[in-house]
mmCIF file as gemmi writes it, N, C-alpha and C atoms, coordinates in Angstrom:
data_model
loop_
_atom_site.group_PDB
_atom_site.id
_atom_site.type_symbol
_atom_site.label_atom_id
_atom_site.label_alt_id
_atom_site.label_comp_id
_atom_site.label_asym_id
_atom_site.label_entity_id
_atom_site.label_seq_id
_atom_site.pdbx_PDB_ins_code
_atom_site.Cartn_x
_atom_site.Cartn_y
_atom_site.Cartn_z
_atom_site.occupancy
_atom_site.B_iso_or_equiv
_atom_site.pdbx_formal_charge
_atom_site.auth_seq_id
_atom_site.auth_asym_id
_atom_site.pdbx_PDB_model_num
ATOM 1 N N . UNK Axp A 1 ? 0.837 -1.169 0 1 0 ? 1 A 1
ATOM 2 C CA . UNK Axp A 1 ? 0 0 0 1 0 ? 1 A 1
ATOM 3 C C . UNK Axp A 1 ? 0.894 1.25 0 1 0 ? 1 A 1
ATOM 4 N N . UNK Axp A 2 ? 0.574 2.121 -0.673 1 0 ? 2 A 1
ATOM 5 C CA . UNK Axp A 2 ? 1.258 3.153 -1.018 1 0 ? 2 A 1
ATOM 6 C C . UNK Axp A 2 ? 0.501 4.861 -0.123 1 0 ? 2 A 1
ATOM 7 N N . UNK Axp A 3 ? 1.233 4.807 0.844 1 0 ? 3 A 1
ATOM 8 C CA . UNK Axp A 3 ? 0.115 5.975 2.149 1 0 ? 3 A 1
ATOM 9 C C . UNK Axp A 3 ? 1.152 7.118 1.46 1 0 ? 3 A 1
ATOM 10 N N . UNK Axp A 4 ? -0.054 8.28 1.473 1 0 ? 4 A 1
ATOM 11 C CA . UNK Axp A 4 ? -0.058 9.57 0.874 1 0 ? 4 A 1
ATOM 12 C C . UNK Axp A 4 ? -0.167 10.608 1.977 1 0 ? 4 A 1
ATOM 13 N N . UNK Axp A 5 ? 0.747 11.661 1.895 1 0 ? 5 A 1
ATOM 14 C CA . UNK Axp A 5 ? 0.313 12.525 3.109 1 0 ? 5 A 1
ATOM 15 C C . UNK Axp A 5 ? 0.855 13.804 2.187 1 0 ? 5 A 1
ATOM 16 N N . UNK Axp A 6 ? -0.157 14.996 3.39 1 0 ? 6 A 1
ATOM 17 C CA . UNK Axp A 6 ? -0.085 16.159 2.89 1 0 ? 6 A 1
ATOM 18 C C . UNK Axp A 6 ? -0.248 17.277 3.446 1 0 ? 6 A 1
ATOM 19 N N . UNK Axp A 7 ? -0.063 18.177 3.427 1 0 ? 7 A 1
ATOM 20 C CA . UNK Axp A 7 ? 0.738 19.556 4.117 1 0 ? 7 A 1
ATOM 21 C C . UNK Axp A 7 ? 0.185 20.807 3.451 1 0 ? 7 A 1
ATOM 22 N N . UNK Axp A 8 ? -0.437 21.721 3.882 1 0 ? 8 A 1
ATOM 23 C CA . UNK Axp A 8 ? -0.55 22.955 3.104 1 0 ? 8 A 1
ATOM 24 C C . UNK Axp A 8 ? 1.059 23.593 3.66 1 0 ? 8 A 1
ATOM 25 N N . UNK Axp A 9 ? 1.458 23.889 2.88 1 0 ? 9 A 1
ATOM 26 C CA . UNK Axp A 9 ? 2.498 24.764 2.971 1 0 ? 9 A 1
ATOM 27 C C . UNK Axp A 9 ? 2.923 26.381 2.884 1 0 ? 9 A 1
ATOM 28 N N . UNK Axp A 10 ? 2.633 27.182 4.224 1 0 ? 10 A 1
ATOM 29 C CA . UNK Axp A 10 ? 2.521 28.461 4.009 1 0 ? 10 A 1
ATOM 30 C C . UNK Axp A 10 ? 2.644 29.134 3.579 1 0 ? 10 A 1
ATOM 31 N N . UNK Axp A 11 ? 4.602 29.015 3.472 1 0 ? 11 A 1
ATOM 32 C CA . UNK Axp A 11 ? 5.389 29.539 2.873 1 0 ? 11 A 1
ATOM 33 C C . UNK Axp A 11 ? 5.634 30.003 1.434 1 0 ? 11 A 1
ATOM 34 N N . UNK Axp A 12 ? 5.081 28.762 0.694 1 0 ? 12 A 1
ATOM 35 C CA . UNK Axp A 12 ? 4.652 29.142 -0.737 1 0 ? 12 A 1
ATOM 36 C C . UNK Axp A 12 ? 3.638 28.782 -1.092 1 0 ? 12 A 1
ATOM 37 N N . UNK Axp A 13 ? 2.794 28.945 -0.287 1 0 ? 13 A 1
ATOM 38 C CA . UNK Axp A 13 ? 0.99 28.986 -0.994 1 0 ? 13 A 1
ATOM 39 C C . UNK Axp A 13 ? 0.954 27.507 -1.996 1 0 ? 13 A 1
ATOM 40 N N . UNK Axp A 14 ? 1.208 26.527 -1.291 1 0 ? 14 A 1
ATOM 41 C CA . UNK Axp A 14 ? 1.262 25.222 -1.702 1 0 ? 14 A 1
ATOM 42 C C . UNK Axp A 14 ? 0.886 24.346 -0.911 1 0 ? 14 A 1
ATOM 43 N N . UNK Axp A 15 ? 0.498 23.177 -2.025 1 0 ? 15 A 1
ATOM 44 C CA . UNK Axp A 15 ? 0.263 21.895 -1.454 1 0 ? 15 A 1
ATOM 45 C C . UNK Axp A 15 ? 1.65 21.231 -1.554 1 0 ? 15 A 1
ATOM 46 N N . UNK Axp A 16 ? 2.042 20.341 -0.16 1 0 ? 16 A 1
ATOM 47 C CA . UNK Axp A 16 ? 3.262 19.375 -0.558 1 0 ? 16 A 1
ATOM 48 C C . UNK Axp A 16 ? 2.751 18.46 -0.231 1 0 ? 16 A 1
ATOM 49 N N . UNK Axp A 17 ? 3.047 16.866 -1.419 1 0 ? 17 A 1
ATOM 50 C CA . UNK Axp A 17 ? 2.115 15.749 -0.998 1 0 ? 17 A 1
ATOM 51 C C . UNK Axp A 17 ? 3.792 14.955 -1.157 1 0 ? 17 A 1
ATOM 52 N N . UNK Axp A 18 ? 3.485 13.728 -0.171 1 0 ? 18 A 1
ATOM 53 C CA . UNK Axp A 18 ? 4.921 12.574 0 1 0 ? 18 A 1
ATOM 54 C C . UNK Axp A 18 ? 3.971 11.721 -0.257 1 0 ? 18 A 1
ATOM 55 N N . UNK Axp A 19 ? 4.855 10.661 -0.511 1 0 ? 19 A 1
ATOM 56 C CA . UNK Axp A 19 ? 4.371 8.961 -0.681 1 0 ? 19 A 1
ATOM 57 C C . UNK Axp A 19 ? 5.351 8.438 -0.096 1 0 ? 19 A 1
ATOM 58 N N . UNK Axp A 20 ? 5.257 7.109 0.549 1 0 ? 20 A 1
ATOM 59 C CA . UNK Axp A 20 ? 5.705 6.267 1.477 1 0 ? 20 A 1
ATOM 60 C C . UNK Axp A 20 ? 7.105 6.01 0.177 1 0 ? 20 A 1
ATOM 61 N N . UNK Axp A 21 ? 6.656 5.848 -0.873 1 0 ? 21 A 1
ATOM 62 C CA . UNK Axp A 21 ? 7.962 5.594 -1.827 1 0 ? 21 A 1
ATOM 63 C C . UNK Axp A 21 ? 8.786 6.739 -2.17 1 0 ? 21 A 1
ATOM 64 N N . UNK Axp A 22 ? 8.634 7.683 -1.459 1 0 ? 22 A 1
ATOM 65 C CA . UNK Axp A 22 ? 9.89 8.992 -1.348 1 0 ? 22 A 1
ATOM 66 C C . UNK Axp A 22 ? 9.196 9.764 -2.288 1 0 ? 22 A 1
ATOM 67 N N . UNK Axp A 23 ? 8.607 10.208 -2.907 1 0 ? 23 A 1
ATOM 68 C CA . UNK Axp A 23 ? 8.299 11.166 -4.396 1 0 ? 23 A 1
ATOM 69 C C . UNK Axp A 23 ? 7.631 12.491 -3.292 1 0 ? 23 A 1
ATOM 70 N N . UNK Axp A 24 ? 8.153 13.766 -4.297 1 0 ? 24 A 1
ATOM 71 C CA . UNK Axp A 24 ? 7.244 14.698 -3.64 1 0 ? 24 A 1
ATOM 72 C C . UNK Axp A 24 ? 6.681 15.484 -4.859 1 0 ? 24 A 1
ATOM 73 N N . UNK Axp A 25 ? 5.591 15.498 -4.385 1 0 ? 25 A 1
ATOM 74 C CA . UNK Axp A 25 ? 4.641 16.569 -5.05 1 0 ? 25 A 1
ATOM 75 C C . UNK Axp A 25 ? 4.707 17.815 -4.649 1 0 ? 25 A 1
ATOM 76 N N . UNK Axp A 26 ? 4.249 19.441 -5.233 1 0 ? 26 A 1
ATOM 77 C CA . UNK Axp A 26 ? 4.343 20.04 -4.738 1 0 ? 26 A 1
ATOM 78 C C . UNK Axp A 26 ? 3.276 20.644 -5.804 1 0 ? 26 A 1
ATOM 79 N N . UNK Axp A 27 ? 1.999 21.421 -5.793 1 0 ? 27 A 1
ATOM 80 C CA . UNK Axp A 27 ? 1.247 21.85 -6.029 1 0 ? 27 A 1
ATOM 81 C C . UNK Axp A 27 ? 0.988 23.464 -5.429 1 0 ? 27 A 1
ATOM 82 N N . UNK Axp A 28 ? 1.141 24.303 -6.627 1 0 ? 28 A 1
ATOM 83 C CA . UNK Axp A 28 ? 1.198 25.718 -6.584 1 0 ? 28 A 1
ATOM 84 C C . UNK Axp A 28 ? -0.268 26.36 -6.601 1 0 ? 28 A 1
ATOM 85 N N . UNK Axp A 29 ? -1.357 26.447 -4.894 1 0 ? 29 A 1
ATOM 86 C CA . UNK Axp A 29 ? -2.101 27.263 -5.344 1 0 ? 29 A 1
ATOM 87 C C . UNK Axp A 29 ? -2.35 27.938 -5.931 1 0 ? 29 A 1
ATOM 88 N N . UNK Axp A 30 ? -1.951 29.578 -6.341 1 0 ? 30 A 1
ATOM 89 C CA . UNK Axp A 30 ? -1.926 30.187 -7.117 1 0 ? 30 A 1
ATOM 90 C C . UNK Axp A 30 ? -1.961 30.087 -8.835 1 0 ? 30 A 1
ATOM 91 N N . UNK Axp A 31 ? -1.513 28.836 -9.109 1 0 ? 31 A 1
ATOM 92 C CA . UNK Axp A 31 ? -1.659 28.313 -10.449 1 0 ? 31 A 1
ATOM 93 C C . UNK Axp A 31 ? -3.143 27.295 -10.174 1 0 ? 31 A 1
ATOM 94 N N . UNK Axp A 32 ? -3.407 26.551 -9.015 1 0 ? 32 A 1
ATOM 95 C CA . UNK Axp A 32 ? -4.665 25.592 -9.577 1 0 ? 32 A 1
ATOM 96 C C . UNK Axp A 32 ? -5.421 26.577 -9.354 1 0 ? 32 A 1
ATOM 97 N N . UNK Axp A 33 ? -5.478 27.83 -8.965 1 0 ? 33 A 1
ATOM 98 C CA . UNK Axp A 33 ? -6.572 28.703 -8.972 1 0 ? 33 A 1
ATOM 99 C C . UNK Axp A 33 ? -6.903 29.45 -9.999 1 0 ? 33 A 1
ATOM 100 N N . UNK Axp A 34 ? -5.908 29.734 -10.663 1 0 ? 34 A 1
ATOM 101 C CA . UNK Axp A 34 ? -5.374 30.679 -11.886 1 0 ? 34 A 1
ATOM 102 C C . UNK Axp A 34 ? -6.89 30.138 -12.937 1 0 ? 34 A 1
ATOM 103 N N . UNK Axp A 35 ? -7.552 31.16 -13.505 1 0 ? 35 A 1
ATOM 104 C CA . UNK Axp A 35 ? -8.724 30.937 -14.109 1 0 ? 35 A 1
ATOM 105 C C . UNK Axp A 35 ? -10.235 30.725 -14.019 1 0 ? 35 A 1
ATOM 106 N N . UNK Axp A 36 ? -9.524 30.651 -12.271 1 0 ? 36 A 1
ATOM 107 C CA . UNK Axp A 36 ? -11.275 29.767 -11.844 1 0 ? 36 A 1
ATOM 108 C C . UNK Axp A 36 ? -11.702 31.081 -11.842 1 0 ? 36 A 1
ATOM 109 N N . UNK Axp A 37 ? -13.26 30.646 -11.573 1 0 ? 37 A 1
ATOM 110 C CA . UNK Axp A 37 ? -14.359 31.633 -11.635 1 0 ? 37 A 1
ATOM 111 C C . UNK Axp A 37 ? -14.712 31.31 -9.992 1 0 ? 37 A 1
ATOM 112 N N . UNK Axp A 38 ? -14.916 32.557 -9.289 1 0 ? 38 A 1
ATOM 113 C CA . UNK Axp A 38 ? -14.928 32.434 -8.001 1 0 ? 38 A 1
ATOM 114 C C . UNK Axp A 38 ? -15.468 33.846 -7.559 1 0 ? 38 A 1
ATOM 115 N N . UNK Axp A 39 ? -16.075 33.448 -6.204 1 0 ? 39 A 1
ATOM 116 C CA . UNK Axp A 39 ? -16.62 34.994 -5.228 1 0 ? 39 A 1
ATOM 117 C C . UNK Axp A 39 ? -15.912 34.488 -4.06 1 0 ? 39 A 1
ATOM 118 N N . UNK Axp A 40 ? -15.831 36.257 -3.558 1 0 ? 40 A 1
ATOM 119 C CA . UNK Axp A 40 ? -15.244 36.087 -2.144 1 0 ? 40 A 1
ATOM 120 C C . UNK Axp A 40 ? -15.79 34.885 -0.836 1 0 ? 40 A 1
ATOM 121 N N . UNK Axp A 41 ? -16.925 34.104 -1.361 1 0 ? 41 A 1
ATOM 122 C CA . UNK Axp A 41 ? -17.053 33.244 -0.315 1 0 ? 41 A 1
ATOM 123 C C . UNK Axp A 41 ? -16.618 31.972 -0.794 1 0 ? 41 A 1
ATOM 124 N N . UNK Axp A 42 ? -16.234 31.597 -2.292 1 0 ? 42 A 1
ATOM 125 C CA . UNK Axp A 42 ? -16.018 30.479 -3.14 1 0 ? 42 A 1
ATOM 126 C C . UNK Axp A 42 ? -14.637 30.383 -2.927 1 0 ? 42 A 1
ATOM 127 N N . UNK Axp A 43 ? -13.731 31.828 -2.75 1 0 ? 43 A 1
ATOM 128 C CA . UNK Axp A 43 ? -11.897 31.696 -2.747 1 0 ? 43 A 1
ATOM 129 C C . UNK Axp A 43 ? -11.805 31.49 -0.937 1 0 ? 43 A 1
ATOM 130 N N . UNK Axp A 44 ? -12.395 32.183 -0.139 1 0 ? 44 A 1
ATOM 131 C CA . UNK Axp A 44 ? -12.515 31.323 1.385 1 0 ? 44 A 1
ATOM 132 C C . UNK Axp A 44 ? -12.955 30.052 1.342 1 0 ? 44 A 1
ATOM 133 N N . UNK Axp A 45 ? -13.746 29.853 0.857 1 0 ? 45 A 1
ATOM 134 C CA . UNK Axp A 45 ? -13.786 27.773 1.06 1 0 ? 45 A 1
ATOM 135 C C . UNK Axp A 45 ? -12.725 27.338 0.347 1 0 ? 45 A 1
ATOM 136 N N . UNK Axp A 46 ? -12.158 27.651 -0.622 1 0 ? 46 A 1
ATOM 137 C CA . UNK Axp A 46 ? -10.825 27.083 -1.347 1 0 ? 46 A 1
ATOM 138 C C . UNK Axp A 46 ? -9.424 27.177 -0.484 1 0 ? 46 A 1
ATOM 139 N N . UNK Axp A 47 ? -9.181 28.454 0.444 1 0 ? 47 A 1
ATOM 140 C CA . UNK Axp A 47 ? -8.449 28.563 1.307 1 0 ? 47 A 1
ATOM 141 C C . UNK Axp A 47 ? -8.712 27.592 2.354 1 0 ? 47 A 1
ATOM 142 N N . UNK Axp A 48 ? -9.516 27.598 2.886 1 0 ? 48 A 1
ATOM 143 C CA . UNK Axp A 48 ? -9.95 26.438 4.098 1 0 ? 48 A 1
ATOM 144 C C . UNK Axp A 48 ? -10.104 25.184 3.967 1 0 ? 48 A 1
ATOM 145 N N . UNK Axp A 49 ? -10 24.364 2.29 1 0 ? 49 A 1
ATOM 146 C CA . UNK Axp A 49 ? -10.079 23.875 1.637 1 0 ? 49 A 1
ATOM 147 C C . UNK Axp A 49 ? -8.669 22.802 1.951 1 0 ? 49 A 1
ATOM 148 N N . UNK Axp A 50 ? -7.459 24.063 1.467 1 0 ? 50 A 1
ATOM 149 C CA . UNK Axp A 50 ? -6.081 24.014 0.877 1 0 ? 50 A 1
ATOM 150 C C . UNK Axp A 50 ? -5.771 23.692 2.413 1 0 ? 50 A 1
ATOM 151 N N . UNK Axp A 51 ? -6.21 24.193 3.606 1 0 ? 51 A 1
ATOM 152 C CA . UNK Axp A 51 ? -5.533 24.424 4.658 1 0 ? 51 A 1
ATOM 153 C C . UNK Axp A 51 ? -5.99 22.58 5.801 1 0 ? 51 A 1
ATOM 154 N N . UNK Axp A 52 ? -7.029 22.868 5.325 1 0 ? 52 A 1
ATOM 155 C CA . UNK Axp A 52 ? -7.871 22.214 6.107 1 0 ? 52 A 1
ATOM 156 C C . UNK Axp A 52 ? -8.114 20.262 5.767 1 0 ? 52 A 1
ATOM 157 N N . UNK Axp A 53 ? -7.987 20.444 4.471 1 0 ? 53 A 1
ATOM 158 C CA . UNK Axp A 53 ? -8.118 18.9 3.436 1 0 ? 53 A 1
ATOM 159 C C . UNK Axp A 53 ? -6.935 19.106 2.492 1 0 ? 53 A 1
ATOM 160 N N . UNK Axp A 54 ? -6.259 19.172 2.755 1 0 ? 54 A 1
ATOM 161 C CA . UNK Axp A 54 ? -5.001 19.265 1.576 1 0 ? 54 A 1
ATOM 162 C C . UNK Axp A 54 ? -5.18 17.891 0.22 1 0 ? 54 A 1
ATOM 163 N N . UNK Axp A 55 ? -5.085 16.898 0.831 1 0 ? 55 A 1
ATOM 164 C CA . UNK Axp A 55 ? -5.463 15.904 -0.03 1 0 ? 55 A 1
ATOM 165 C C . UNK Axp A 55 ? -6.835 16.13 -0.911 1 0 ? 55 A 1
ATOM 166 N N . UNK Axp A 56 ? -8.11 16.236 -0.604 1 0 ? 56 A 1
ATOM 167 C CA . UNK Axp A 56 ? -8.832 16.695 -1.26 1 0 ? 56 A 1
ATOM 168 C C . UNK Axp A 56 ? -8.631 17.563 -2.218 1 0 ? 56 A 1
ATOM 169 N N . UNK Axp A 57 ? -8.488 18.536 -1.522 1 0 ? 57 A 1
ATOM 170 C CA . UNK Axp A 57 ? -8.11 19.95 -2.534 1 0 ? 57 A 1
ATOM 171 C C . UNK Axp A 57 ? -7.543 19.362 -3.755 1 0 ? 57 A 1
ATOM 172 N N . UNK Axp A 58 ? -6.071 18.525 -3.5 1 0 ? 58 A 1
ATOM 173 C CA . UNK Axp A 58 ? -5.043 17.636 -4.802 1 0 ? 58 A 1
ATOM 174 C C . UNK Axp A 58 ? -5.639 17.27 -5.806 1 0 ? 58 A 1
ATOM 175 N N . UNK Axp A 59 ? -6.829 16.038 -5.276 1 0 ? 59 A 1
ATOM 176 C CA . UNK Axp A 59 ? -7.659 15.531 -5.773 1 0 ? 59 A 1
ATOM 177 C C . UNK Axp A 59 ? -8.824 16.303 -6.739 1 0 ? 59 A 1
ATOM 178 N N . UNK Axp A 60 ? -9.325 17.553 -6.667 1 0 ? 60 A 1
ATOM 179 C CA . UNK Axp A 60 ? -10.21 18.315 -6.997 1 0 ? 60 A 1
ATOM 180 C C . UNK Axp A 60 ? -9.163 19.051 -8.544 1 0 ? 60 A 1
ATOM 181 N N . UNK Axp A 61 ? -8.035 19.253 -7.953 1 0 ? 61 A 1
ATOM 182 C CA . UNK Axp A 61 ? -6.997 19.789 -8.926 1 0 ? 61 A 1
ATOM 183 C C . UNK Axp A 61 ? -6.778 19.111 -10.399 1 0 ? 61 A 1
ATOM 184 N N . UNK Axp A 62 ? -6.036 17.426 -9.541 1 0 ? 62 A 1
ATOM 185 C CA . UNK Axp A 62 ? -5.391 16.231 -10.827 1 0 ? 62 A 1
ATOM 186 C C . UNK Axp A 62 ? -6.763 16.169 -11.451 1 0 ? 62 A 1
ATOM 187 N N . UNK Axp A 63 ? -7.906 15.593 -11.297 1 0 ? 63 A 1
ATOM 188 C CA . UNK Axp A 63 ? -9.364 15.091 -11.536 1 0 ? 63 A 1
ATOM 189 C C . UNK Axp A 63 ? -9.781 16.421 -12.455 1 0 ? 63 A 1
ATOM 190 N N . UNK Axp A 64 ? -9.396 17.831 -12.454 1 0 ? 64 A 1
ATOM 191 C CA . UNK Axp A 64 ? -10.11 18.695 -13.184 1 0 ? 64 A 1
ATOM 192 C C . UNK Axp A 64 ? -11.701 18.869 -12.408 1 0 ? 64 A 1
ATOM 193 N N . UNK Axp A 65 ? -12.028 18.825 -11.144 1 0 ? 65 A 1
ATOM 194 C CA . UNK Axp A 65 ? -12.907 18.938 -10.9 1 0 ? 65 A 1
ATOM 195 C C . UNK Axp A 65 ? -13.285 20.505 -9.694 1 0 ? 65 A 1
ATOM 196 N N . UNK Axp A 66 ? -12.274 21.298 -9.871 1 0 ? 66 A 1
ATOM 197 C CA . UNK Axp A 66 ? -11.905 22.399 -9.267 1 0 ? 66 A 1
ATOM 198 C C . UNK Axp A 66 ? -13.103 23.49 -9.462 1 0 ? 66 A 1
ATOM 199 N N . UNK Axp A 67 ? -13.287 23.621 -10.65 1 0 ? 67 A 1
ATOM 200 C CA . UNK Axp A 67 ? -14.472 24.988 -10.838 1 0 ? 67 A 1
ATOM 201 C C . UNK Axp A 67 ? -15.523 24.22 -10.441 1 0 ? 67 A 1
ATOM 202 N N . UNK Axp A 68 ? -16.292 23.062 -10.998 1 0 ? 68 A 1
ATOM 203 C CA . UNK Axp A 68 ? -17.338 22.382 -10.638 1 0 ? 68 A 1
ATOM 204 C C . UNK Axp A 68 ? -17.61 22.737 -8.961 1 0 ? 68 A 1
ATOM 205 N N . UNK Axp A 69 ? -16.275 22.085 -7.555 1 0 ? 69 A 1
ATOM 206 C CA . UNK Axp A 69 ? -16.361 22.459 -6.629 1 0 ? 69 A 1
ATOM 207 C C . UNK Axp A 69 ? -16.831 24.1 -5.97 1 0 ? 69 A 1
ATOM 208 N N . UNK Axp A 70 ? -16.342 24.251 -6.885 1 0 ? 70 A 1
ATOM 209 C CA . UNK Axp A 70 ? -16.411 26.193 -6.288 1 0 ? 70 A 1
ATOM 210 C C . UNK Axp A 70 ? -17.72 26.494 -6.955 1 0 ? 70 A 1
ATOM 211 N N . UNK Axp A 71 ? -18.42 26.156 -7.926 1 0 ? 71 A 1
ATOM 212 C CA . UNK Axp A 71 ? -19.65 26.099 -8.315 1 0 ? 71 A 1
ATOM 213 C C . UNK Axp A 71 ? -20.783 26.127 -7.416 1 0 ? 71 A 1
ATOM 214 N N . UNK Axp A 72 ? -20.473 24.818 -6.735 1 0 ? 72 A 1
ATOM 215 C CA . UNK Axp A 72 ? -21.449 23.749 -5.96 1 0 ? 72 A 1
ATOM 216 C C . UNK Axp A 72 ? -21.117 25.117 -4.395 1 0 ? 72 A 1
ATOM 217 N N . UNK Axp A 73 ? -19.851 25.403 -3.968 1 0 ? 73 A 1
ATOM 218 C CA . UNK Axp A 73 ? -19.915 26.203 -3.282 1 0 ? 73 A 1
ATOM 219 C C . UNK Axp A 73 ? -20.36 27.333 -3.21 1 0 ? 73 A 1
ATOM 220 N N . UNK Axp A 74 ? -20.65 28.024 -4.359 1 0 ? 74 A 1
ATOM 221 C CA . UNK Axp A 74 ? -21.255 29.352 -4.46 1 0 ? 74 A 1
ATOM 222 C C . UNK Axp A 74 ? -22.682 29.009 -4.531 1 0 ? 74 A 1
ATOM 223 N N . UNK Axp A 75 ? -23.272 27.886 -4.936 1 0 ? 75 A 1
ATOM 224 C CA . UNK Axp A 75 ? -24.666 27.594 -4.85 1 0 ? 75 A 1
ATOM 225 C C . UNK Axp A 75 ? -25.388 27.249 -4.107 1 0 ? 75 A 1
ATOM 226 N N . UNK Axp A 76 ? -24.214 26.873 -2.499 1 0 ? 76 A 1
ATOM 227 C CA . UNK Axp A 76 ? -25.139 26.853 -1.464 1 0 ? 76 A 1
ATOM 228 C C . UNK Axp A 76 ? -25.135 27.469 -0.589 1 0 ? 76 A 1
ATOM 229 N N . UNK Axp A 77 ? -24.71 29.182 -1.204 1 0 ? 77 A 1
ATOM 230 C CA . UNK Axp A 77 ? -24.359 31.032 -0.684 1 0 ? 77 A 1
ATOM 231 C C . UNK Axp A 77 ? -26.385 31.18 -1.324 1 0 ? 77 A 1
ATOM 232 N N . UNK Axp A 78 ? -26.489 30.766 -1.921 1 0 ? 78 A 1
ATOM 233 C CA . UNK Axp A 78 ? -27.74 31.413 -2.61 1 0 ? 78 A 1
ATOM 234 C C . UNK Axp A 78 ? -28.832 30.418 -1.62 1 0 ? 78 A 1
ATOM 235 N N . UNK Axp A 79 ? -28.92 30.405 -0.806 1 0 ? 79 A 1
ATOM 236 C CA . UNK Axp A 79 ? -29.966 29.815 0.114 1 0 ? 79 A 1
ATOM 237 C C . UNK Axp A 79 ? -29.677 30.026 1.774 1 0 ? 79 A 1
């Protein structure tokens, strides 16, 4: 089994992900954000997101499922 761990990283507004087999990832908020369509309550859940579920967040990134998320988040501001 191959265990995954992960870190928001302050310092450079990143995700750092390890694998038990040494590899590091390093994922540049500022770039998986780069384009999205977002409101000030859609880029706070993405921050709390990054901080809070780091792995998720990864996952939302590799998958292309990033705007969809922030979508679904701004749509449940409208209720």
């Amino acid at each position: 089994m191959n265990m995954i761990y992960a870190t928001y990283n302050i310092h450079h507004n990143s995700i750092d992900v390890y694998t038990h087999a040494g590899y590091f990832l390093r994922i540049d908020c500022n770039k998986a954000e780069d384009g999205l369509k977002t409101t000030p309550c859609s880029e706070c859940a993405l921050n709390a997101l990054a901080i809070d579920e780091p792995l998720e967040y990864v996952r939302l990134y590799l998958e292309g499922n990033m705007q969809m998320w922030v979508d679904a988040e701004d749509s449940l501001d409208l209720w």
